[in-house]
C-alpha positions in Angstrom: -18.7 -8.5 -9.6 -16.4 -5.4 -9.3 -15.3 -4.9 -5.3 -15.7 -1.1 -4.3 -12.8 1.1 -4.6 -10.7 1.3 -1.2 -10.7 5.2 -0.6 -7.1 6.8 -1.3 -5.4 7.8 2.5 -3.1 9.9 3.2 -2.3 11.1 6.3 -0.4 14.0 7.4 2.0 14.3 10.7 1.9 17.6 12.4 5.2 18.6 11.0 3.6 18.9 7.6 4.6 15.7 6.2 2.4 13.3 4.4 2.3 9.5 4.4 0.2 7.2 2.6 0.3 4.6 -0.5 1.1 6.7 -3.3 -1.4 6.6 -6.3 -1.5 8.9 -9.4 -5.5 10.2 -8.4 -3.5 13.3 -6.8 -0.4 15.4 -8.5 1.3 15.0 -5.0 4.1 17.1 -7.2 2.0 20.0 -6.7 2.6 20.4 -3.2 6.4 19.7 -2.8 9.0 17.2 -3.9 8.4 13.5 -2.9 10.5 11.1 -0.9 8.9 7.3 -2.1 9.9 4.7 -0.2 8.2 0.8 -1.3 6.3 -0.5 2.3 6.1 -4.2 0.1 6.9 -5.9 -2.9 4.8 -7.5 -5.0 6.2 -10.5 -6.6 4.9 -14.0 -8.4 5.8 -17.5 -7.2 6.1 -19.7 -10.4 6.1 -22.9 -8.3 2.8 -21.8 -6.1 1.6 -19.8 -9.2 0.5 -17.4 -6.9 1.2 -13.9 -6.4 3.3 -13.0 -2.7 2.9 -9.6 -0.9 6.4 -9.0 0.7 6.3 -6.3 3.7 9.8 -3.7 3.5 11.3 -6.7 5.9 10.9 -9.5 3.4 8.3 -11.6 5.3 5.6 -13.0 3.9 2.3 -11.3 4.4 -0.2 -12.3 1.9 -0.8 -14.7 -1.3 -3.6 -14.9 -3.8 -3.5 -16.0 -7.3 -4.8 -12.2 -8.4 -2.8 -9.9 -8.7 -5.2 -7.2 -8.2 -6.2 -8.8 -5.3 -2.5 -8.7 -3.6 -2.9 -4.6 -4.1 -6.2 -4.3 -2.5 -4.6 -5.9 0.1 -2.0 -4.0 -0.2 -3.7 -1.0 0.1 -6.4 -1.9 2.8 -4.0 -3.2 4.8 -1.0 -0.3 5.1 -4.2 2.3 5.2 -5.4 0.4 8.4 -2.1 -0.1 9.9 -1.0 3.7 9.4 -4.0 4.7 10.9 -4.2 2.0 13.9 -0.4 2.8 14.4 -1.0 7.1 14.3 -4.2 6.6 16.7 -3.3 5.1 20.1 
């Protein structure tokens, strides 16, 4: 069974600039020039033989032997702490 899409987030500071994980859905090019910076790397473990989510630190934040399943991750999790950190 095919998990739901995670909705694309972006979210916008009042100074007009826009933060989010960057997906190809939206020609972001369109509304200015883009500044990407990584939040995580994405890399595989040959010994665990599993894929490691890295966070822009290099810590450890998540391992699963999908692939597909570290970006879901990925994504759910920056979307929520964005939004946590941006709502106090």
């Amino acid at each position: 069974m095919t998990p739901p899409p995670l909705p694309e987030v972006i979210h916008f500071a009042p100074d007009g600039s826009g933060a989010g994980l960057y997906t190809e859905l939206i020609d972001l090019r369109e509304i200015g020039s883009l500044e990407v910076v990584r939040a995580s790397e994405i890399e595989f473990n040959e010994t665990t033989q599993q894929w490691e989510v890295f966070d822009f630190t290099g810590n450890r934040v998540f391992t699963d032997p999908s692939r597909e399943n570290c970006l879901r991750w990925e994504r759910q999790h920056f979307n929520q702490s964005h939004h946590s950190n941006s709502n106090p």
